[in-house]
C-alpha positions, -999 to 999 in steps of 0.1 A, spaced: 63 -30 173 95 -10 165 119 -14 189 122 24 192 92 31 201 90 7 230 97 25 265 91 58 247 61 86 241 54 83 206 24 98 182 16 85 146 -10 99 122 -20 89 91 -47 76 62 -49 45 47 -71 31 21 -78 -6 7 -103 -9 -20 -117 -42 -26 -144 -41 -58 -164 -67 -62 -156 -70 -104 -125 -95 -106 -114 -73 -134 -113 -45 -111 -76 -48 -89 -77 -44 -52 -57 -12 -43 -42 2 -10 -26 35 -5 -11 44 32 6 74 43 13 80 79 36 104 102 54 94 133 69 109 161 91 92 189 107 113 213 129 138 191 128 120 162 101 120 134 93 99 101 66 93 72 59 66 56 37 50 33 31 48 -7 0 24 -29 4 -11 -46 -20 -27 -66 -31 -67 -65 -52 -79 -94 -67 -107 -102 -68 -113 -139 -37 -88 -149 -38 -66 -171 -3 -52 -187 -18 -17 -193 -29 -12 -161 4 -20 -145 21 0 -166 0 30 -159 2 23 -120 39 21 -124 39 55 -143 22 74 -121 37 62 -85 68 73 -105 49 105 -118 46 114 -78 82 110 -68 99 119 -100 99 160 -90 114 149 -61 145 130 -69 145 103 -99 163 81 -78 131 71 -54 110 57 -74 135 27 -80 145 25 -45 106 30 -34 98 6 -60 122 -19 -45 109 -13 -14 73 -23 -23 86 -54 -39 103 -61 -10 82 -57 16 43 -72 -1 60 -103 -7 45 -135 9 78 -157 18 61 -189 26 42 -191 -8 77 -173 -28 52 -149 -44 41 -115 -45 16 -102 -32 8 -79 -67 22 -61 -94 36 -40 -69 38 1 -63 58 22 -43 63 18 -6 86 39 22 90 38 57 116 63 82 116 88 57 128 123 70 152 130 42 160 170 34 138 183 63 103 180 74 88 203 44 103 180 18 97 152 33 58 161 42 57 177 3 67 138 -8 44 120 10 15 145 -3 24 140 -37 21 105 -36 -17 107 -18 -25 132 -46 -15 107 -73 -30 79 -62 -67 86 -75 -50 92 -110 -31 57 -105 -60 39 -98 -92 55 -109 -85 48 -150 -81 12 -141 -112 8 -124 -132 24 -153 -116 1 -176 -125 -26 -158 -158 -24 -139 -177 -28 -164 -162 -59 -177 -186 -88 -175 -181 -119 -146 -197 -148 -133 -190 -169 -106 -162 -191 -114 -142 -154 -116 -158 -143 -87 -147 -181 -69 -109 -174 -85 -109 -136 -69 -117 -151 -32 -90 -171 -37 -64 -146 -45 -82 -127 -15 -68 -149 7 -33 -143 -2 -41 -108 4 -58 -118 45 -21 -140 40 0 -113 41 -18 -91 64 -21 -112 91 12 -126 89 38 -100 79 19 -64 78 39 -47 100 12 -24 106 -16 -47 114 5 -63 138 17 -31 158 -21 -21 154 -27 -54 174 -1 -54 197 -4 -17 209 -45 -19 214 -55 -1 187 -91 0 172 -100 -36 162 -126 -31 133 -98 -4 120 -68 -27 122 -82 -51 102 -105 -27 74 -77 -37 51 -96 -77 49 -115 -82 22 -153 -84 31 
């Protein structure tokens, strides 16, 4: 848990959404965004990354482009920095991989005010369908068997990896009591 909030009255809101499809072809994708507030002080967070399983340039590219797409109006300079962030942060240390292609991630962001900062955050939940929906109608229909289907479990369980291990917010859901089924929705089935 954030050292912050320990000892303190705190309230946090928020969605967040992890898709797994059952077509290989078709990337798993997750999209967070979340409000806090501790005492006087107030944050959002969140952003989307994609992990695939048989990668497909295009549909990076057109993940990239719109998470940038969503910040851009805001300030060209947070997409790089948000972009860094997501590297950062969905990287599994003990394997030296990543956990995708990446996204956009942000956390104790209050920057210019609470209506610009709340404006950001709804951008990026409005630009997720367009990130992700294209590349599941690419892909979905793309024929599999069950050597892909044995490769994708695999990959899964970098995914159950990271979010056991390092997911800051499965383990505050954990340590603070939280709803167990809801903590861990983001496991593959």
């Amino acid at each position: 848990a954030r050292p912050e909030l320990a000892g303190c009255s705190w309230q946090a809101s928020g969605v967040s959404l992890v898709i797994h499809p059952r077509n290989p072809y078709a990337p798993t994708v997750h999209m967070n965004v979340r409000f806090f507030i501790a005492g006087d002080a107030w944050w959002f967070g969140g952003g989307m990354d994609l992990t695939p399983y048989y990668g497909f340039e295009e549909d990076a590219r057109h993940f990239h482009r719109t998470c940038k797409a969503s910040l851009d109006p805001f300030d060209t300079s947070y997409y790089p920095r948000f972009k860094r962030g997501c590297d950062a942060y969905f990287y599994l240390p003990h394997r030296k991989e990543p956990r995708g292609v990446g996204g956009i991630f942000f956390d104790d962001f209050n920057e210019r005010g609470f209506d610009f900062s709340f404006t950001l955050m709804k951008s990026v939940a409005d630009h997720f369908l367009p990130a992700y929906r294209p590349i599941v109608e690419r892909r979905n229909p793309l024929p599999y068997g069950a050597s892909e289907r044995e490769f994708q479990a695999i990959r899964r369980g970098r995914y159950v990896e990271f979010n056991l291990l390092y997911d800051r917010g499965t383990l505050f859901g954990l340590k603070t009591g939280g709803n167990i089924d809801a903590i861990l929705m983001s496991l593959p089935p």
